[in-house]
C-alpha positions in Angstrom: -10.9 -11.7 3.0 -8.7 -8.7 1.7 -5.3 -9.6 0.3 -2.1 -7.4 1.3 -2.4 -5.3 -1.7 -6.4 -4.2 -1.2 -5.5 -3.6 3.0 -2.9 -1.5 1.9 -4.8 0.1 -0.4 -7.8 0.7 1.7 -5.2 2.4 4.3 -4.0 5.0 1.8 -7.2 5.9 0.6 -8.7 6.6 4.8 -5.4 8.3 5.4 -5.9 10.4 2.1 -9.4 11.0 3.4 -8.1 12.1 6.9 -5.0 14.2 5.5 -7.6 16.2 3.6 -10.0 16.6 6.2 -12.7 15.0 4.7 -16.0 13.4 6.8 -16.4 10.6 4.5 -14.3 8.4 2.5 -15.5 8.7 -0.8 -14.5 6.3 -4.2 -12.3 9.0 -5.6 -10.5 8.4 -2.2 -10.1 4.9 -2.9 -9.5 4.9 -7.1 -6.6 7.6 -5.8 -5.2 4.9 -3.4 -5.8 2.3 -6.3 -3.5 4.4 -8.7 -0.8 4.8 -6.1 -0.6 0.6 -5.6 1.8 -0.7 -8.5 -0.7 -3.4 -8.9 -3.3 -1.1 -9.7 -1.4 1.5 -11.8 -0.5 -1.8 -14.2 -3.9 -2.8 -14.4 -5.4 0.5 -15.3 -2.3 1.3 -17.9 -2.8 -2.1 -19.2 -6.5 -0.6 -19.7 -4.8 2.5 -21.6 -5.2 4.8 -18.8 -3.1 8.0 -18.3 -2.1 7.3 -14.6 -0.9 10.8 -14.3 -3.9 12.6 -15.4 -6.2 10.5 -13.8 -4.6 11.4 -10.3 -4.5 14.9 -11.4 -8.0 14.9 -12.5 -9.1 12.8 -8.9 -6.9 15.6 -7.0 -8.1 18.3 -8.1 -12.3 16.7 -7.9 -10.9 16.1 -4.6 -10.0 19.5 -3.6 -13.1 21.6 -5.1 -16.1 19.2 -4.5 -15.5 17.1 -0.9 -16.1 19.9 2.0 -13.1 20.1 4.2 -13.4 20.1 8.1 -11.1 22.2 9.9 -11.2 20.8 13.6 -12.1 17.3 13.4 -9.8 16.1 16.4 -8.6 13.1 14.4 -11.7 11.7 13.7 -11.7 8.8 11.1 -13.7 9.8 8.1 -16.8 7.6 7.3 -17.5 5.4 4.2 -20.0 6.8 2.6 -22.6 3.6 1.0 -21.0 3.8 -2.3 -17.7 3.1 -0.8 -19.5 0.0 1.4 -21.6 -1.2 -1.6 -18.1 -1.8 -3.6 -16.7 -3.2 -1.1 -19.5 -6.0 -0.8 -19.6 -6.3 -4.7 -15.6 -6.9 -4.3 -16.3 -9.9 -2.2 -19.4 -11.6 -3.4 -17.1 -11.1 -6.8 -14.3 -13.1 -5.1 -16.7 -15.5 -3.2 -18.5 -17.1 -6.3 -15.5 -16.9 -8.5 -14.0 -19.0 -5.8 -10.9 -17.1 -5.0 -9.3 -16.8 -1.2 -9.1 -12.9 -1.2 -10.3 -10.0 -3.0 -7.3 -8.5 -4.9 -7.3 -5.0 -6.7 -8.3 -6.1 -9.7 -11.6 -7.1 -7.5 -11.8 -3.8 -6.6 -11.6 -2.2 -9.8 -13.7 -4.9 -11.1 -16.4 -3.6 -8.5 -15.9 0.4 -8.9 -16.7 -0.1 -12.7 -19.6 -2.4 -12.6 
């Protein structure tokens, strides 16, 4: 359903989650992972976005507004519905445009929509 790119991507943006301590995984968690992929960088550039300020920006929203938990015992952080609902907008997307897998254009299609 996911192509290599969007697993990878969904990967960095848990383990960004977890490394931070956060309970949930969060879209800023996942458009952070998004600018990290090459494929998603080029999109977004393509788009006229700074890349650099935008992780900045997502970093630092990151750090002051997302509680931390100290002792979570390496508990995977949650998606919160947000996160779900653009997952399932990525694949209906990908499903009536008759495509195999949901790429991270998909994705990005879904966070903005």
């Amino acid at each position: 359903m996911f192509d290599k790119n969007v697993e990878m991507v969904l990967l960095r943006a848990a383990r960004e989650a977890q490394e931070r301590a956060h309970e949930y995984l969060v879209l800023e968690h996942l458009l952070l992972a998004i600018l990290e992929n090459e494929e998603g960088a080029e999109v977004l550039e393509n788009c006229g976005a700074d890349i650099d300020e935008l992780r900045k920006q997502i970093g630092r929203f990151l750090d002051t507004n997302i509680e931390t938990f100290l002792n979570r015992g390496g508990v995977q952080p949650q998606q919160t519905l947000a996160f779900q609902r653009v997952l399932q907008r990525a694949i209906l997307h990908v499903k009536y445009s008759s495509k195999d897998a949901v790429g991270v254009g998909d994705l990005l299609a879904a966070i903005f929509t």
